[in-house]
VOGU-3710 file (C-alpha; in Angstrom, 3 decimals, decimal comma):
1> xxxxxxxxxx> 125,054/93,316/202,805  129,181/92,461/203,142  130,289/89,587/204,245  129,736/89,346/208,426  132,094/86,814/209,511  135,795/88,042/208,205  137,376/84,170/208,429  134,989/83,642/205,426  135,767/86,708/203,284  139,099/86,277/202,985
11> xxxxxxxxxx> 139,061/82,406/202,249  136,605/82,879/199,528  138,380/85,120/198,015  141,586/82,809/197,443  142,993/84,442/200,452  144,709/83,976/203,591  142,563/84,241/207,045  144,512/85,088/210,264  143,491/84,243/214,286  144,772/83,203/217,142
21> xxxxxxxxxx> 143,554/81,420/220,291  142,316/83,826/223,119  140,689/82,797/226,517  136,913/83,192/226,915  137,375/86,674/229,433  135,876/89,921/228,719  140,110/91,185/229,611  141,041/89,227/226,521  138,855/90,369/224,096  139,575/93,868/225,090
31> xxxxxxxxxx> 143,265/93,558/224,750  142,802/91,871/220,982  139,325/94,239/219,746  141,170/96,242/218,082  143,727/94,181/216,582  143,970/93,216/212,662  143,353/89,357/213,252  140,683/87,980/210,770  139,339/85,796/213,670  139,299/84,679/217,303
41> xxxxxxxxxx> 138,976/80,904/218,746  137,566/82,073/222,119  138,936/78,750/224,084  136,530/76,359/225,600  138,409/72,996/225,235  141,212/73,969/227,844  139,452/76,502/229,544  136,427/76,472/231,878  133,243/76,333/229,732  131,161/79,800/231,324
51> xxxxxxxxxx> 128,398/80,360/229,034  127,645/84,075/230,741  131,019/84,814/230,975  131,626/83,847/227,180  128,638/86,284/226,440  130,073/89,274/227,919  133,447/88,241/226,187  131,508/88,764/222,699  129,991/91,847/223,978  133,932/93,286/224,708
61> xxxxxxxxxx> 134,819/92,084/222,076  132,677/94,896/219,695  134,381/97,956/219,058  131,804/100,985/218,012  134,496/103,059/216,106  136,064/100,323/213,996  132,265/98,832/213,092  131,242/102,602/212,469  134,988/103,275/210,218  134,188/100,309/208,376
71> xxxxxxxxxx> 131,141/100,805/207,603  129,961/97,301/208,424  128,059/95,583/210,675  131,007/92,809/210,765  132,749/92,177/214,258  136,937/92,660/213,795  137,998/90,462/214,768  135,339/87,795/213,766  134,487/85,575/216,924  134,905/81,853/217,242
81> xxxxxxxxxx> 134,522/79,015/219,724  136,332/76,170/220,411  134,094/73,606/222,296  135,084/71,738/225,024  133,502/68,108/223,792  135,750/65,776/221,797  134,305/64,356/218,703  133,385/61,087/219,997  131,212/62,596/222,995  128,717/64,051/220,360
91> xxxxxxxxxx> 128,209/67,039/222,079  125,988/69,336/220,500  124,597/71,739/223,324  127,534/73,953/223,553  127,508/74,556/220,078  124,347/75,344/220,509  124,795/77,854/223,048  127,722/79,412/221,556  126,073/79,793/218,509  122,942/81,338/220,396
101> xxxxxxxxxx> 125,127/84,147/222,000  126,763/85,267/218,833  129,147/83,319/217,689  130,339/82,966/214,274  131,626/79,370/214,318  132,510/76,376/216,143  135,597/74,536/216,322  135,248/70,968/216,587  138,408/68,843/218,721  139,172/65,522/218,073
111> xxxxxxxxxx> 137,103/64,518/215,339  138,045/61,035/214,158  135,400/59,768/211,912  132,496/60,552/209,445  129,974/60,307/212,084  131,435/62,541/214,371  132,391/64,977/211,506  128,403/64,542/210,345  127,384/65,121/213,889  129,898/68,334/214,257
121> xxxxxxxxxx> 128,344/70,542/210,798  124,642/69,171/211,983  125,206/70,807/215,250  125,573/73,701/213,501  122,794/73,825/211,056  118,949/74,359/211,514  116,879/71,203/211,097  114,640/71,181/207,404  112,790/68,823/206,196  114,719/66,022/203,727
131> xxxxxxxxxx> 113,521/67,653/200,453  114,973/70,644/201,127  117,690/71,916/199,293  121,150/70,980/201,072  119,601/68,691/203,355  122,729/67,168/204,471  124,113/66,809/207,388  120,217/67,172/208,528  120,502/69,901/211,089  120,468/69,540/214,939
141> xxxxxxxxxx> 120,360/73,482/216,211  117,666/74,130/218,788  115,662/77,233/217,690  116,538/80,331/219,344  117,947/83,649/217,467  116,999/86,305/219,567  120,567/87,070/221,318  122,628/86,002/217,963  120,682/87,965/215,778  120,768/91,066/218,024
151> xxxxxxxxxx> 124,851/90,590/218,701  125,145/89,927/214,579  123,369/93,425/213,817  120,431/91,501/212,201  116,985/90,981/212,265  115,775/87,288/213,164  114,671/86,327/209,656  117,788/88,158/208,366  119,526/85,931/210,775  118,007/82,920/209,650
161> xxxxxxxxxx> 118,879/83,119/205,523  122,508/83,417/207,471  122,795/81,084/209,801  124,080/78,128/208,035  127,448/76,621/207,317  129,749/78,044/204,482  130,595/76,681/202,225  127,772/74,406/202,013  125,324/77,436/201,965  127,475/79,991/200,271
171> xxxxxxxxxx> 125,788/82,745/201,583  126,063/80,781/205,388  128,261/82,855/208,047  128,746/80,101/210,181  132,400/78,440/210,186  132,514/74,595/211,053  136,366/73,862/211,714  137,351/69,996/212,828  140,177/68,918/214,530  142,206/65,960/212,979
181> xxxxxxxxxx> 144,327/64,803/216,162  145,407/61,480/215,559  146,214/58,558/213,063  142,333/57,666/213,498  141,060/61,010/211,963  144,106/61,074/209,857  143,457/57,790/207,861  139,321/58,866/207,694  139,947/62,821/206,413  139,262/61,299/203,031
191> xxxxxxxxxx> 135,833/59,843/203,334  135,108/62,939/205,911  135,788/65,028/203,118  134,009/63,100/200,521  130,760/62,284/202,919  130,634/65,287/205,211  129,485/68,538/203,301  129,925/71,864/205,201  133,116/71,603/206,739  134,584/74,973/206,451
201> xxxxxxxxxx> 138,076/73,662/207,299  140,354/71,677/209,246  142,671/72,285/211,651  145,915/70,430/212,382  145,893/69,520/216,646  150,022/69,113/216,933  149,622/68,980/220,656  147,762/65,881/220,940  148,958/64,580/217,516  153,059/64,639/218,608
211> xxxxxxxxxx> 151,419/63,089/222,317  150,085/60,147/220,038  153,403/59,718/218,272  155,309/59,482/221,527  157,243/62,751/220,648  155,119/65,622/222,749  155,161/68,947/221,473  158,278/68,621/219,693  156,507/70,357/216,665  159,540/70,010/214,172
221> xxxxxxxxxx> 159,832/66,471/214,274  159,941/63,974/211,061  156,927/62,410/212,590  154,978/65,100/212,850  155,841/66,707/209,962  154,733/63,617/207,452  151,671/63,598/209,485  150,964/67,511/208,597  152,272/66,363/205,230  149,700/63,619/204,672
231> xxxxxxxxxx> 147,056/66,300/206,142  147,824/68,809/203,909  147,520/66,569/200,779  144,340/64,883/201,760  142,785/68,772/202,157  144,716/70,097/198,714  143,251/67,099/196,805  139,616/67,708/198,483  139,440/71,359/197,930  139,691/71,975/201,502
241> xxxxxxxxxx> 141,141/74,585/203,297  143,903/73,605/206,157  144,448/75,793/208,853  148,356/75,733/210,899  147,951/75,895/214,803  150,922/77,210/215,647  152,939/79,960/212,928  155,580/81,914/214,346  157,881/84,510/213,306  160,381/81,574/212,427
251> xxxxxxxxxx> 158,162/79,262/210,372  155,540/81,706/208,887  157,160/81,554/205,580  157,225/77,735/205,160  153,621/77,592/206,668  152,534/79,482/203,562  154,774/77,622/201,132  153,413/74,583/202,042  149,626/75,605/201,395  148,135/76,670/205,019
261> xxxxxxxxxx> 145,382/78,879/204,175  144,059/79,627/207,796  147,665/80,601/209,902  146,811/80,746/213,261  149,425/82,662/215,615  149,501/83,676/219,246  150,105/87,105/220,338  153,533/87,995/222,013  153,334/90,607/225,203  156,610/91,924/225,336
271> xxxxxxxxxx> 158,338/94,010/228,156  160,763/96,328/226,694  161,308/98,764/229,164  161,534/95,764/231,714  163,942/94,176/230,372  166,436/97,190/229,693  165,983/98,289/232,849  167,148/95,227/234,359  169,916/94,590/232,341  171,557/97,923/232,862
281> xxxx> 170,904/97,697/236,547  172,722/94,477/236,834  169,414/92,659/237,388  169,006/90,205/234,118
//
């Protein structure tokens, strides 16, 4: 069987994976289900946390004639959830029930230390007993397959051999991204990276990184961009894949030059007709 969760396949393969954030409504995975982003981040942090409603979101999200062109049982784009529990809460049940409806990874905000990173990828995993092979993190996921397995395509004990993190299991499907946010998880990505096994990758949070450093959202600053800097070398010297929040038309090019692997950018609805119409009635 292919690879199931596209995020994966194209890291793996020494490529570049491509998503963007999306709200956790059936409207938005409609409008993006049949566009050529690896992945989705369906948004939970920011947005309200509605288990049901994130369930039908997965369901619209499916497209029968692209899994039927493709010949693959893979969703396009590959779903994701971004949780709405920082690191330091511990939350594990809604990566639990994400996981449960479907979802093909969680991403983790505000992670700060090596506990909370340990706690994040062992939220993800299915418990086994210490002698097992890749015991660690020791796994915290309640057992219940039924709805993932059927949404993956799979049978249960299919689902099972598949349902672990990559690429600590490198035949896992399951993506655990963490959040570095401030000068906290900053100065402890190296020991996360060197104690935690399983993280799939990181992911820079500008917004609340620039709040930290007394410069909000001004995502070009010096400040910021040493922090980034100092991100992007811890990751490059751990093996570890970075992922850019927020690539644009404008900076796409120097995203990639400076060794983001996982670009996320945001859609752009754009009113042509609108606009035109406006201006050559006087109205713009």
């Amino acid at each position: 069987m292919t690879r199931l969760n596209s995020v994966i396949g194209a890291l793996e393969s020494g490529g570049h994976a491509f998503a963007a954030f999306a709200p956790p409504e059936p409207a938005a995975a409609l409008d993006l289900a049949t566009s050529d982003y690896d992945g989705l981040v369906f948004e939970s942090e920011h947005k309200p946390w509605d288990a049901t409603t994130l369930r039908d979101t997965l369901q619209y999200l499916l497209n029968r004639r692209r899994i039927f062109e493709a010949e693959t049982l893979a969703p396009s784009p590959t779903p994701l959830v971004r949780v709405p529990v920082n690191g330091a809460e511990f939350g594990q049940w809604h990566a639990k029930q994400a996981l449960d409806l479907g979802a093909y990874g969680i991403v983790w905000p505000h992670i700060s230390t090596v506990d909370e990173a340990r706690n994040a990828v062992a939220a993800c995993r299915y418990p086994r007993l210490p002698e097992a092979e890749r015991f660690d993190p020791p796994g915290l996921r309640g057992d219940a397959p039924a709805a993932a397995a059927r949404y993956w395509g799979i049978s249960n004990t299919e689902y099972y051999a598949k349902a672990d993190v990559w690429p600590l299991d490198p035949d896992g499907e399951i993506l655990a991204v963490i959040q570095i946010e401030d000068q906290l998880g900053i100065k402890n990505l190296p020991d996360i990276l060197e104690q935690v096994p399983g993280i799939g990758l990181i992911l820079i949070g500008e917004g609340d990184l620039s709040q930290e450093l007394g410069i909000p959202r001004q995502l070009d600053h010096p400040l910021l961009n040493e922090a980034r800097q100092r991100i992007v070398r811890i990751c490059d010297d751990h093996g570890v894949v970075v992922g850019h929040p927020h690539v644009t038309a404008s900076n796409v090019e120097q995203v990639l030059d400076e060794g983001y692997r996982f670009l996320m950018s945001a859609p752009v609805r754009s009113y042509p007709g609108l606009e035109l119409g406006r201006k050559l009635t006087g109205r713009s």
